[in-house]
C-alpha positions as CSV (number, residue, x, y, z in Angstrom):
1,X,163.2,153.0,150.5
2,X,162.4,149.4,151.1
3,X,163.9,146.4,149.4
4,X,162.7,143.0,149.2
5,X,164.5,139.3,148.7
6,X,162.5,136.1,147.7
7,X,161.7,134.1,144.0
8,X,158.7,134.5,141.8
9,X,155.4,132.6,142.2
10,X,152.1,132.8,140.4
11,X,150.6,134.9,142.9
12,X,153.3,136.8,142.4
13,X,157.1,137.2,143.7
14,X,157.6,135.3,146.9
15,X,158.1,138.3,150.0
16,X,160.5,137.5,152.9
17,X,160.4,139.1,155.6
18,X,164.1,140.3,156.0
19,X,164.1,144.2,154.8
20,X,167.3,146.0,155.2
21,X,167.3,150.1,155.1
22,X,170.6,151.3,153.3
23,X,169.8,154.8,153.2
24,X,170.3,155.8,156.8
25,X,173.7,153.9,157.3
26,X,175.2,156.1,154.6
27,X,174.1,159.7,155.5
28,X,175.3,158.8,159.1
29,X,178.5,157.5,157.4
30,X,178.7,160.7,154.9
31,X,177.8,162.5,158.2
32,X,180.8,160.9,160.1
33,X,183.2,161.1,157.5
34,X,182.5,165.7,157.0
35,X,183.1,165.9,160.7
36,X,186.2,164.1,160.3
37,X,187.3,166.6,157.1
38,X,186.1,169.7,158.7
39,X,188.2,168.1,162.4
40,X,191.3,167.7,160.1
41,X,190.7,171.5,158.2
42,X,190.2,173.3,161.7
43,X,193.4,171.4,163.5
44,X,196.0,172.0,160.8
45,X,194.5,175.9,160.7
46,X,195.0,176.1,164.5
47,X,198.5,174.8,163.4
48,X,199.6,177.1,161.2
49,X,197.7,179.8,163.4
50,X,200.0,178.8,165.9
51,X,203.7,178.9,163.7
52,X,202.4,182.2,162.9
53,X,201.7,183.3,166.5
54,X,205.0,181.7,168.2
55,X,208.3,184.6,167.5
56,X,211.2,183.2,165.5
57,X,214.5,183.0,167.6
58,X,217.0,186.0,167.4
59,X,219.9,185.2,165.6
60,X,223.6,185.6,168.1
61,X,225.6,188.4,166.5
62,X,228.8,190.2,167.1
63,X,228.6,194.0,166.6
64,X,230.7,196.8,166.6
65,X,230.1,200.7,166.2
66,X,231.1,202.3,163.3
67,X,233.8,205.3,163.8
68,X,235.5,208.3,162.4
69,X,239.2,208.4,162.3
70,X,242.2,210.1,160.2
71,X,243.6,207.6,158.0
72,X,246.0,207.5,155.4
73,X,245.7,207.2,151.7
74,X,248.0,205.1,150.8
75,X,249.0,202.6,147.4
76,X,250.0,199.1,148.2
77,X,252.5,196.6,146.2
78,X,254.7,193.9,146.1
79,X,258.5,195.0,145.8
80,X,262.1,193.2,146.2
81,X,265.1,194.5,147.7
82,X,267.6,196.5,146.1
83,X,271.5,197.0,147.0
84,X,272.3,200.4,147.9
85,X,275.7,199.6,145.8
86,X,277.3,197.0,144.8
87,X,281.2,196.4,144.5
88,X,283.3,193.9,142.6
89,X,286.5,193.7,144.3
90,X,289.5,192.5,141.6
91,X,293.1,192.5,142.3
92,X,295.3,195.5,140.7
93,X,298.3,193.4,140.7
94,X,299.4,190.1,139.7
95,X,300.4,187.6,142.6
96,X,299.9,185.0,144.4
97,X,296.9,185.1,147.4
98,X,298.7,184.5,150.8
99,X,295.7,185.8,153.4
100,X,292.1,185.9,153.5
101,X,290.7,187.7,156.5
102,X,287.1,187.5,156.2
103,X,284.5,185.0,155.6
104,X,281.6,184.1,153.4
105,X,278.4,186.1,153.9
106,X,280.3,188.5,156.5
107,X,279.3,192.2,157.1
108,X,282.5,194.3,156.3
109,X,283.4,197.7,157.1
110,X,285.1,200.0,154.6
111,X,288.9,199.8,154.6
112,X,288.7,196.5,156.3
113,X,291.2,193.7,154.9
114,X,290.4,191.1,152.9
115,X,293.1,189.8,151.0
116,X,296.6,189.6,151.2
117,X,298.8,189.3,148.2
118,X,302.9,187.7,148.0
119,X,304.5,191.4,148.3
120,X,307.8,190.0,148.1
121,X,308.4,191.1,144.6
122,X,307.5,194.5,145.2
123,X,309.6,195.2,148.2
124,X,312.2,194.3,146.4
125,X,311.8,196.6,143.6
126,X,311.3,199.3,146.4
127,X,314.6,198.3,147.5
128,X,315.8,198.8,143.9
129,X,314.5,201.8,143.4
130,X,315.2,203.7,146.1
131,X,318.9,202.7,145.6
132,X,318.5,204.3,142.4
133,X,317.3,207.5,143.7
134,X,319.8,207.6,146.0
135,X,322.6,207.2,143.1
136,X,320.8,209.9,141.2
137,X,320.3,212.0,144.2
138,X,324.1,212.1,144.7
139,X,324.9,212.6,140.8
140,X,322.3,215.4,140.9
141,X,323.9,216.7,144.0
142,X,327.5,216.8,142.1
143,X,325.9,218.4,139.3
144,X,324.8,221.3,141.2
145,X,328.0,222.1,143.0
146,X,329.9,222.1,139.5
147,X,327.2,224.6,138.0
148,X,328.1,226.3,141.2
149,X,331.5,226.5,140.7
150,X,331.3,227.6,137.3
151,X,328.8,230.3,137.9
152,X,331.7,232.1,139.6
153,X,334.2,231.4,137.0
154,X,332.1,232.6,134.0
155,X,331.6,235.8,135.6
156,X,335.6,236.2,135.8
157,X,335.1,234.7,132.7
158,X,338.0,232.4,133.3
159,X,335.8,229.6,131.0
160,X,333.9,229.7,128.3
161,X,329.8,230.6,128.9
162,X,328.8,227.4,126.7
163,X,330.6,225.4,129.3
164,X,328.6,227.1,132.1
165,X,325.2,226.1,130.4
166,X,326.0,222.4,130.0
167,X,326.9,222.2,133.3
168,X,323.7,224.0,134.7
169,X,321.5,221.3,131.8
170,X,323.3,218.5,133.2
171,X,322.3,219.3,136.7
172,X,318.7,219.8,135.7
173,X,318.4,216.8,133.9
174,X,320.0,215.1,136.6
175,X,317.0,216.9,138.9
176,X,314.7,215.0,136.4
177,X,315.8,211.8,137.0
178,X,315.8,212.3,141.0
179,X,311.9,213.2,140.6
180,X,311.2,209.9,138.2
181,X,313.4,208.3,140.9
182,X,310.4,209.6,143.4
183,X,307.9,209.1,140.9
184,X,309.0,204.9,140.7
185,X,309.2,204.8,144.4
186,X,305.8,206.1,144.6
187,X,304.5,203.9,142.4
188,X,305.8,200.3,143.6
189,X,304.6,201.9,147.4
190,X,301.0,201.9,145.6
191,X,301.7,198.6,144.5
192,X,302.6,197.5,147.8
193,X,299.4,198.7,149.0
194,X,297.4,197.4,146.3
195,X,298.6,194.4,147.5
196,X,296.5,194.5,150.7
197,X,292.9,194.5,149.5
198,X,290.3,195.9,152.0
199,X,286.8,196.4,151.6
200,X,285.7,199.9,149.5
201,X,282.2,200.2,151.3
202,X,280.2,198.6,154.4
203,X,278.6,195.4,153.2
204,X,277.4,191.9,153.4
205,X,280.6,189.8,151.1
206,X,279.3,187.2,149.2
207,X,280.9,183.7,147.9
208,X,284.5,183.8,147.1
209,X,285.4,183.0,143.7
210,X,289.3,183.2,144.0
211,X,290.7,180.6,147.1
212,X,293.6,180.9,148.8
213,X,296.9,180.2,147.2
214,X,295.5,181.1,143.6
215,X,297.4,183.6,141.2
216,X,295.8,186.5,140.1
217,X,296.0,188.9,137.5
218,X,295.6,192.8,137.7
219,X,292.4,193.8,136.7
220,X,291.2,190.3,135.8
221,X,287.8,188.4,137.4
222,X,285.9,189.4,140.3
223,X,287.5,188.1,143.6
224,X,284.4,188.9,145.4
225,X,281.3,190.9,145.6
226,X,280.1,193.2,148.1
227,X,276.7,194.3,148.3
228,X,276.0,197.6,150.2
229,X,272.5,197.2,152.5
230,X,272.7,199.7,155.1
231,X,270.8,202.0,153.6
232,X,268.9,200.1,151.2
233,X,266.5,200.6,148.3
234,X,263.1,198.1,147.8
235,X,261.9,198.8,144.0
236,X,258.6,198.3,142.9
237,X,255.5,199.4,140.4
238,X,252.5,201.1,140.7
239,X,249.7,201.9,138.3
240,X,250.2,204.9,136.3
241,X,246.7,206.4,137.5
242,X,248.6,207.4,140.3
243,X,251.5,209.2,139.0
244,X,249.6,212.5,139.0
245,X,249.2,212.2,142.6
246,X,252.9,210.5,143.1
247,X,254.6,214.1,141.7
248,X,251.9,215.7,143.5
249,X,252.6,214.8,147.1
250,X,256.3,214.5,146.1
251,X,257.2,218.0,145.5
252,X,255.0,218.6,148.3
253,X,257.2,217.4,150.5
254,X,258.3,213.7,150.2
255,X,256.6,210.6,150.4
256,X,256.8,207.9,153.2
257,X,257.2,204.4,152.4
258,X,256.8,201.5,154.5
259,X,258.3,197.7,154.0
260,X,257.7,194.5,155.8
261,X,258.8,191.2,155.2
262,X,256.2,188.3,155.2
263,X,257.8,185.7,157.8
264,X,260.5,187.9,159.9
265,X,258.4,188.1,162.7
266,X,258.5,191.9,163.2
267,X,255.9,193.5,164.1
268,X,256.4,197.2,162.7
269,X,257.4,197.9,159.0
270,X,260.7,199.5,157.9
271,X,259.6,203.3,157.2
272,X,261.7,205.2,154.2
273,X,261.5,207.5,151.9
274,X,260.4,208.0,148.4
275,X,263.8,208.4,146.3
276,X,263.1,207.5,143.0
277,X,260.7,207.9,140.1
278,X,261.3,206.2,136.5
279,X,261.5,208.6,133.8
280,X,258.9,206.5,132.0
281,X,255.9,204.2,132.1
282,X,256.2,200.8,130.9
283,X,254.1,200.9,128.1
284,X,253.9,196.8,128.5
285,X,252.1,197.3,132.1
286,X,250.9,200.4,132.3
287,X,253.1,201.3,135.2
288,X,256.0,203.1,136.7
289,X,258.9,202.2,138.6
290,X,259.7,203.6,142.0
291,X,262.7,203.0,144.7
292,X,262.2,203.8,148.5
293,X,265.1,204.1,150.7
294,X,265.4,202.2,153.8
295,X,268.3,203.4,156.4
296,X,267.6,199.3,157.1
297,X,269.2,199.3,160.6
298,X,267.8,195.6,161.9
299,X,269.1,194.7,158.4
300,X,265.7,193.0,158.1
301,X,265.3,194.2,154.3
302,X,267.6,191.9,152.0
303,X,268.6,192.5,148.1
304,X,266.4,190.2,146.4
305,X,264.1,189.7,148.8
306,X,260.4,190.6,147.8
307,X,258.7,192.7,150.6
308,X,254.9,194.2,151.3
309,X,255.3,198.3,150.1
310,X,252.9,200.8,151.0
311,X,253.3,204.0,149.7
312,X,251.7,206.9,151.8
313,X,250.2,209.6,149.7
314,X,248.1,212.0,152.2
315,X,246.1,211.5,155.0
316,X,242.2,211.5,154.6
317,X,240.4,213.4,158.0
318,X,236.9,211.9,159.6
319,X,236.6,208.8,157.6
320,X,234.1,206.5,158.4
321,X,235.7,203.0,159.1
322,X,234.2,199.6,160.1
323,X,235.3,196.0,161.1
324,X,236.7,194.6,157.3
325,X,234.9,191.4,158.4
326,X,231.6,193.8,158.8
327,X,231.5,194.1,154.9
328,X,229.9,191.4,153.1
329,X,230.2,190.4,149.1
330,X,226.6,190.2,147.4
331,X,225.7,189.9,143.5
332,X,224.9,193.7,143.3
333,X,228.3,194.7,145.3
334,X,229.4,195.1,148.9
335,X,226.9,195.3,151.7
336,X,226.8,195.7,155.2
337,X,224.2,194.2,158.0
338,X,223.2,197.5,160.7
339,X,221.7,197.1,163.3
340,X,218.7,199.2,164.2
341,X,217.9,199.9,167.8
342,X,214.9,197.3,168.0
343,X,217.7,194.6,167.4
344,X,216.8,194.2,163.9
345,X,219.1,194.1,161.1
346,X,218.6,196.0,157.7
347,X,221.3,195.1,154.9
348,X,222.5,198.7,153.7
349,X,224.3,198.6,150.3
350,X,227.9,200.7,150.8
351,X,231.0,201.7,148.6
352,X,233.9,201.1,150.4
353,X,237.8,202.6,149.9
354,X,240.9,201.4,151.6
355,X,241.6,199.0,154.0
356,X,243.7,200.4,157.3
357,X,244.8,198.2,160.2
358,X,241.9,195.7,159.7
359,X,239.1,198.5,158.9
360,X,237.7,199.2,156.0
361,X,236.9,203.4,154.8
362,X,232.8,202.9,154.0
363,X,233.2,206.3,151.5
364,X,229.3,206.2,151.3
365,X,226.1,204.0,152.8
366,X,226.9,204.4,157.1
367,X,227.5,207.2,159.0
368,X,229.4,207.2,161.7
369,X,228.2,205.9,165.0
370,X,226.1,202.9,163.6
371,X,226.1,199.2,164.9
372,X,227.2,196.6,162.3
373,X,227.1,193.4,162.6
374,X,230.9,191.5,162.4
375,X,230.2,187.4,162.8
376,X,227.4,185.7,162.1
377,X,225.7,187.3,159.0
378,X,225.3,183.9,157.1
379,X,222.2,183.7,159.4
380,X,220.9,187.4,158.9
381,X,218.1,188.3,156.3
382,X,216.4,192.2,156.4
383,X,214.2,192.2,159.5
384,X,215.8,189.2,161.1
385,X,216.0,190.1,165.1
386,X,219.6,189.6,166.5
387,X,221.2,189.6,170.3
388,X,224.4,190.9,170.5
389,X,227.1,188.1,171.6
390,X,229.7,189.2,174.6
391,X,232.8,190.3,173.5
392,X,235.7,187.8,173.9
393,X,238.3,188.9,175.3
């Protein structure tokens, strides 16, 4: 196609000689411009030909087998301390405090002394008494030899029998008051020893409440209380579900129970026995209370004090255990990342049970023998290819 520039004349319009041909310029253009498209298409396909081709990294891992062990079934819960016994120590006579031989917070054995009370008073009335006895020990004593005497004369019957008989009631009343003598004498010596208070049981004293140089009263307010914790019980509650298997296991033999302190440092818990059982559930919490004794010999258990309680029930043979941190928390439940032997991972759904000594019982989803993976699974999707980091030691 040709076009033409110039003006109109009466021959006709005016021709120029300047022609200009369009058409080729734009199919060489539309020409250029394909190659370029089809250029761009082809690279970004080699592009993406090439993510495809080139392997993903593995993702670092730590791993360990899974394994069969015994372990124990057991029911955890929070308890407190419990005084074996406890012991409010009052005066049984009135006086006035002279001694205290102990201190605040001291461990005490039985029949050690704590108090001393004025015995002044009731030395004296020893004193008095047993110069009472005396007189009515020597009355009594003249009594007898007159019955004696008269024995042999109313058998001569030189006196009157009547006569005989008062004599013979005298001295036996006169016996009578020699025994009361005794009887008073024993009683003030009780006194006297009431007036040294000791210690009933071995404990840990608390805060005096009466101070030296106070009068006290028999029978009156607490001096002191002593609280008993060698042995020791630690209460606590469990859900009723397991009653049935409590009383089981119980009569079976006894149940182990095991106590540690949060803080103290120890590394072992305190291991007693089962003692108690309520005779009721708690209808407000559905459970039932239970007391362990503890012979508490590092005295590391305290009345009051709350405390970690496991109770052992049985012992469950060839259970399957892995790493606790092994098991991860999904929307559909628990799961676990295994490891396959061409290093890639597969997340297997499990059911787990109890938690021992930082493994966790997998009652169904691995068998035994099994790599997991234990650090790193925020990283891991099914398939992913892992490595298997060192162990740290």
């Amino acid at each position: 196609m040709k076009f033409f520039s110039g003006r109109n004349t009466a021959d006709g319009p005016e021709r120029r000689p300047e022609v200009f041909y369009v058409l080729p310029v734009l199919k060489k253009l539309m020409k250029t411009a394909a190659l370029s498209a089809l250029a761009a298409v082809a690279l970004a396909a080699c592009q993406a030909k090439a993510k495809q081709i080139q392997p993903k990294p593995s993702v670092p891992v730590a791993a360990a087998y899974s394994e069969t062990r015994t372990v124990p079934v057991q029911v955890t819960a929070i308890g407190a301390g419990e005084a074996y016994s406890t012991v409010q120590v009052k005066s049984m006579v009135n006086g006035q405090i002279m001694k205290i031989h102990y201190r605040d917070g001291q461990f005490v054995k039985r029949g050690q002394l704590l108090f001393e009370i004025d015995r002044r008073t009731y030395l004296a009335a020893l004193q008095q008494a047993q110069a009472n006895m005396a007189r009515d020990v020597a009355l009594y004593e003249n009594s007898k030899r007159d019955a004696s005497r008269y024995e042999f004369l109313v058998k001569k019957d030189y006196v009157p029998k009547e006569q005989y008989d008062q004599l013979r009631t005298n001295a036996a009343a006169q016996g009578a008051v020699v025994e009361a003598d005794k009887a008073a004498i024993k009683n003030i010596r009780i006194q006297l020893d009431y007036c040294m208070i000791r210690s009933p049981i071995d404990g840990v004293t608390g805060s005096t409440q009466i101070q030296l140089g106070n009068v006290v009263k028999a029978n009156d307010v607490p001096m002191l209380t002593i609280a008993q914790v060698n042995p020791i019980y630690v209460t606590f509650s469990v859900p009723e579900r397991y009653l049935p298997e409590i009383k089981k296991y119980d009569a079976a033999g006894g149940l182990k129970v095991f106590a540690t302190v949060p803080g103290t440092g120890s590394s072992s818990p305190e291991e007693g026995r089962l003692t108690f059982i309520n005779n009721q559930v708690d209808p407000a919490t559905g459970t039932i209370l239970l007391k362990g004794t503890f012979k508490n010999a590092k005295r590391l258990l305290w009345p009051g004090q709350f405390a970690n309680v496991v109770l052992q029930l049985t012992t469950s043979p060839d259970a399957v255990l892995v790493p606790t941190q092994a098991v991860q928390n999904g929307q559909e439940g628990q799961y676990v990342f295994v490891i396959r032997p061409d290093m890639t991972v597969d997340m297997r759904p499990v059911r787990i049970g109890a938690e021992y000594q930082g493994y966790t019982v997998i009652e169904k989803g691995i068998k035994a023998g099994e790599r997991v993976a234990t650090d790193g699974q925020m990283r891991l999707v099914p398939g992913a290819k892992v490595t298997i980091k060192p162990a740290v030691l």
